[in-house]
N, C-alpha and C positions, 0 to 999 in steps of 0.2 A: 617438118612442114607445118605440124598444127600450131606450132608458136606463132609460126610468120603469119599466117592464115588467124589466127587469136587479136595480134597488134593488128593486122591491113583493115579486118574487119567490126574494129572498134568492138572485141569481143565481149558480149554482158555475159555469157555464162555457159558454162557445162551441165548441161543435165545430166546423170545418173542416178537410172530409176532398177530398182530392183526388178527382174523376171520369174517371174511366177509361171508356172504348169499345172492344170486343173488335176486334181488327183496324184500329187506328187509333194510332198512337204520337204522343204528346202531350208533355209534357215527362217525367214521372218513370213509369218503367216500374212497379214498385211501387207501392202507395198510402201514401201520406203521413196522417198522423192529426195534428192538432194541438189545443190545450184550449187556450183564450186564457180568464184567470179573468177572468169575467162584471160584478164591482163595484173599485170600488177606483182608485187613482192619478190622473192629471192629469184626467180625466173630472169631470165636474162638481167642479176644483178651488176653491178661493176664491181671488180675489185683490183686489190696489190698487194703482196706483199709489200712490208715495210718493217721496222727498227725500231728504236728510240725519236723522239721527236715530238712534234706536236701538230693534230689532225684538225683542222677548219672544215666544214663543208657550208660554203655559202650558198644562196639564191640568186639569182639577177632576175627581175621581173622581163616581161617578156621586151624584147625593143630596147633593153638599158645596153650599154656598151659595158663588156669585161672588165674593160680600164678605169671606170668609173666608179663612186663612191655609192651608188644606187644598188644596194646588194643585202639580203639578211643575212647574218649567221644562224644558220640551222642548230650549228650541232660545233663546240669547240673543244677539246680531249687533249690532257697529255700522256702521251703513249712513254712507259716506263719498260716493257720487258722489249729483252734483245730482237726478240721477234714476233709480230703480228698480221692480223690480216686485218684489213680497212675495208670496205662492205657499203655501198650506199645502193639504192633503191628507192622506188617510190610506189605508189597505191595510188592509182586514177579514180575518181571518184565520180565521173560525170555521170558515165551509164550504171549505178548502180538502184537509182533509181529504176532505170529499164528491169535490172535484175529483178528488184522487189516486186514490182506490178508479174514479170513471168511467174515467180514463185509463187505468188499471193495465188495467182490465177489458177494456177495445175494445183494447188492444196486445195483450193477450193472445189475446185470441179471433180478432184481426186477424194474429198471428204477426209482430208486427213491434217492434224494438229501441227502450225508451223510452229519453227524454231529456228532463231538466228545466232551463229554461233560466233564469237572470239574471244581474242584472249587479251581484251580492252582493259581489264583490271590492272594490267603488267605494262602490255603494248597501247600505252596514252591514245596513240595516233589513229588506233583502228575505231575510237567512238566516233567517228564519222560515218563509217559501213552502219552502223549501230542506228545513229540518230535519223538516217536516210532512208532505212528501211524500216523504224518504226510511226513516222511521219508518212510516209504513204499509207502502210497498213491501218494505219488511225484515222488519217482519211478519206481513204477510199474501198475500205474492205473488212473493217473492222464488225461495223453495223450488221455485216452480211455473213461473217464468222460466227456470229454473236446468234443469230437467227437460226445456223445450221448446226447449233450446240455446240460447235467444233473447240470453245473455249472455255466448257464448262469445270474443265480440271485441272484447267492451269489461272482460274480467279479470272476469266473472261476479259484478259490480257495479253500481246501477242509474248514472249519470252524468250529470257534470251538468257544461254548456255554459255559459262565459259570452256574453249577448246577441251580442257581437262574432263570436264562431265562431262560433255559430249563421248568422252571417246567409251568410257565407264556406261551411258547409258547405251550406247549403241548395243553396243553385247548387254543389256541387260533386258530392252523393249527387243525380244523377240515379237511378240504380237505383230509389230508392225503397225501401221497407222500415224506414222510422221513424217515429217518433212524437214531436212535442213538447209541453210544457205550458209556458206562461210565464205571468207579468205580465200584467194588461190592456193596457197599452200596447204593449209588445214583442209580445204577442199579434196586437195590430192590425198594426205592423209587419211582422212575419214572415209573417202567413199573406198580406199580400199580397204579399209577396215571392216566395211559395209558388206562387199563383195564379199570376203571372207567368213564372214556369219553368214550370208546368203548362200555358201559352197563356193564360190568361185566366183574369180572375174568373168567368166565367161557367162554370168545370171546375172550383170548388172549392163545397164546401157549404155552409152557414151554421145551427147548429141550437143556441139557447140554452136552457139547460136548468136548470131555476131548482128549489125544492123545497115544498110542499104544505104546512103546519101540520101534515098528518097521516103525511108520511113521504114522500110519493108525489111521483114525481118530474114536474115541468111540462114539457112542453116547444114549444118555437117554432120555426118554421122557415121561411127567407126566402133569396132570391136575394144571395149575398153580392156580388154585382154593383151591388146598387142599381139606380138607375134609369137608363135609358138616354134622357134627355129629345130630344137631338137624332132618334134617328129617331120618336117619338112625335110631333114638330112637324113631320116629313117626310110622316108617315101623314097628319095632318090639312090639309098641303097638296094634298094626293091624291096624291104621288111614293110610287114602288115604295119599299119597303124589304124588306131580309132579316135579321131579330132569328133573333137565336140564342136558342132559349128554355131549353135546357137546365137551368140552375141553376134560375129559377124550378120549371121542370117537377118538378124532382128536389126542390125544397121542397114542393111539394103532395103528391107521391108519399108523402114522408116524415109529413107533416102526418095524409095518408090511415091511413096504417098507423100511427102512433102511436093515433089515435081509435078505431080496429080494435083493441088493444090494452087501452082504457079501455071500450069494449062489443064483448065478442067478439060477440055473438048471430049478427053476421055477417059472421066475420070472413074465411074462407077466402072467401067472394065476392071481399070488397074486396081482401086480397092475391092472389088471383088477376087482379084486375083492374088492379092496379096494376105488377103484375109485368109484365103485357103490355104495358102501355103504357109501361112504361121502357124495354121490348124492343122496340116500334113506334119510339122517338125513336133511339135508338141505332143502330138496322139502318140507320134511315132517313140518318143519317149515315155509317154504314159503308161501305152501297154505293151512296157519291158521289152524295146526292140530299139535300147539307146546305145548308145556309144558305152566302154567301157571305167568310163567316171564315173557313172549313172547306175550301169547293170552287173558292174563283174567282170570277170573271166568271160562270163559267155555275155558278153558285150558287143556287139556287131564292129565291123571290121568301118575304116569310114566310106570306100564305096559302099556297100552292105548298106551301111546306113541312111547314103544319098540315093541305094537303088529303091529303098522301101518308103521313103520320102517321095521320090518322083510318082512310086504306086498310088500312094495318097493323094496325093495332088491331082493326080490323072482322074480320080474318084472326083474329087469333090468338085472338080473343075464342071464336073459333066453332072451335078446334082444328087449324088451320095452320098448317105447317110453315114452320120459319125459308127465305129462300132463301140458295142454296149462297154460300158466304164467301169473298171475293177473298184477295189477297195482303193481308199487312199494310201497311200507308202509314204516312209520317209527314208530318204537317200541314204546309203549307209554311210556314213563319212570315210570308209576303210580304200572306197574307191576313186577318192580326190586324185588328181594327178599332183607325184609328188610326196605322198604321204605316208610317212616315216618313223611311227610309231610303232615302237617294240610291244606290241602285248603281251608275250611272254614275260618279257624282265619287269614291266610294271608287276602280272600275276603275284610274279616272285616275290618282289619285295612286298607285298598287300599281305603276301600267306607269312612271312615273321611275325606279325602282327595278330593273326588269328589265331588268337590261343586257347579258344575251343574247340577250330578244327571245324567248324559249321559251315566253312564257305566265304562267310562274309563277315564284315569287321562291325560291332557296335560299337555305339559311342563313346563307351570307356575304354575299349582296344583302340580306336580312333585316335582320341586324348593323349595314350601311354605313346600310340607314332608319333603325333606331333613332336612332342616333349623331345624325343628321341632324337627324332631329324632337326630339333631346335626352331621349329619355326611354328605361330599362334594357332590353334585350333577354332 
């Protein structure tokens, strides 16, 4: 349904923002902003198989008849092997302007460094997303970048990443402090890429933002996680499970205060109440009473978790004070759902290598395994 919902609503974009927890270090210390454009590319592509022969794809402007001579050749190919696939697509380009001004708007008010990414160098066609988005930023936001140092490190220029660095710098700006807009597809790519150095999908957001006949912006909001079907079939076997609810949680939250927004009449209730409760799920992870992605073994069960949640809530609701804030932690990766790493056999093979016997490998023990395993040190 979010496809059909994507094209009905003349989709400008996807937001996915990284979720951050005070006193809990996750993958990017900073938060990450990304705009994945909402229509467009391999997404409900057309295709066929086909053979030997030879591929036309023409144009007819709008109103010309089929039968008429009023048509461009796009794209003309002759297809040589026995067998292939034929692939056409297109990239709407109206609302990408709408994209840029949202992006431009959340980097700025978010105080973090944009970046527009494709892979225009290869793909000709995509320096339109490119030229469209840096024509508004020069026009209308640049001036006000420029003022809030936000362009101080990148030549006080907005910049533009092809897909390939993007995906290399992702995993290398842990800090955090950016922002990207791509392609739908590299969209899709990267922010899960994103999620994955952040811990999981379930610490990033998901909020499609589509635009009204009358100017007014749509918006949608859902767990970019998706579904989690295996512990859903554990719940109905009657076995314990611990679901992490967060991204859901933080979609409704969002969903709440957007509808707060389209009828204020009451609207400080609802963001009062929502405040709380994103402050109830958050504490409740802070001080080690998470689900067991988060904490372990002794990981709260997920009622457990919704019971000590509801406690929260009930607090704050009625004017309670946060409780006092431990040290900062970072997540141990060992409790990712899914996560499949032998440390023992790694151990193993690190101790051939050690051939003082000290524990740990230097540089020149380092060196002698690369060599060994044949691959660069």
């Amino acid at each position: 349904p979010n496809g059909a919902m994507r094209r009905g609503w003349n989709g400008i974009t996807i937001s996915r923002d990284t979720i951050h927890i005070d006193g809990i270090e996750l993958g990017f210390k900073e938060p990450v902003l990304f705009e994945r454009h909402a229509v467009g590319g391999e997404y409900g592509a057309g295709w066929q198989a086909v053979g030997k022969g030879k591929l036309v794809t023409k144009y007819y402007p709008e109103g010309a008849s089929l039968l008429s001579n009023n048509f461009d050749v796009v794209d003309e190919r002759d297809l040589t092997d026995e067998e292939s696939v034929a692939v056409t697509y297109h990239n709407p380009l109206d609302n990408v302007a709408d994209l840029a001004h949202h992006f431009f708007g959340r980097c700025l008010e978010a105080k973090v460094v944009p970046y527009v990414v494709t892979k225009k160098t290869v793909f000709k066609w995509q320096e339109g997303f490119w030229t469209i988005m840096k024509d508004v930023f020069d026009r209308e936001y640049k001036a006000r970048y420029l003022e809030a140092g936000l362009l101080d490190k990148c030549g006080g220029e907005l910049q533009h990443l092809i897909s390939d660095a993007a995906t290399m710098q992702i995993i290398r700006w842990t800090g955090g402090g950016f922002g990207m807009a791509a392609h739908n597809y590299d969209g899709d790519m990267l922010t899960d890429e994103v999620a994955q150095v952040h811990r999981s999908p379930g610490f990033i957001t998901s909020n499609l933002i589509g635009k009204a006949a009358d100017g007014r912006l749509i918006k949608e909001f859902e767990a970019s996680h998706g579904t989690v079907a295996d512990l859903w079939h554990a719940h109905l076997r009657g076995e314990e499970t611990s679901f992490n609810p967060l991204g859901m949680a933080e979609a409704l939250i969002g969903a709440v205060n957007h509808a707060a927004t389209l009828d204020g009449s009451n609207a400080d209730a609802v963001t009062h109440y929502t405040a709380c409760l994103k402050r109830a799920i958050h504490n409740t992870f802070r001080l080690g009473e998470g689900t067991r992605d988060m904490c372990g073994p002794t990981g709260l069960t997920t009622e457990q978790f919704v019971d000590k949640v509801s406690e929260r809530l009930e607090k704050y609701l009625a004017g309670g004070d946060d409780e006092s804030a431990p040290a900062a932690v970072k997540a141990d990766p060992k409790f990712r759902r899914n996560y499949k790493v032998d440390e023992v056999a790694i151990k193993e093979m690190f101790a051939q290598y050690d051939s003082d016997g000290n524990g740990s490998i230097d540089a020149e023990e380092f060196t002698a395994m690369c060599v060994k395993l044949g691959i660069a040190p």
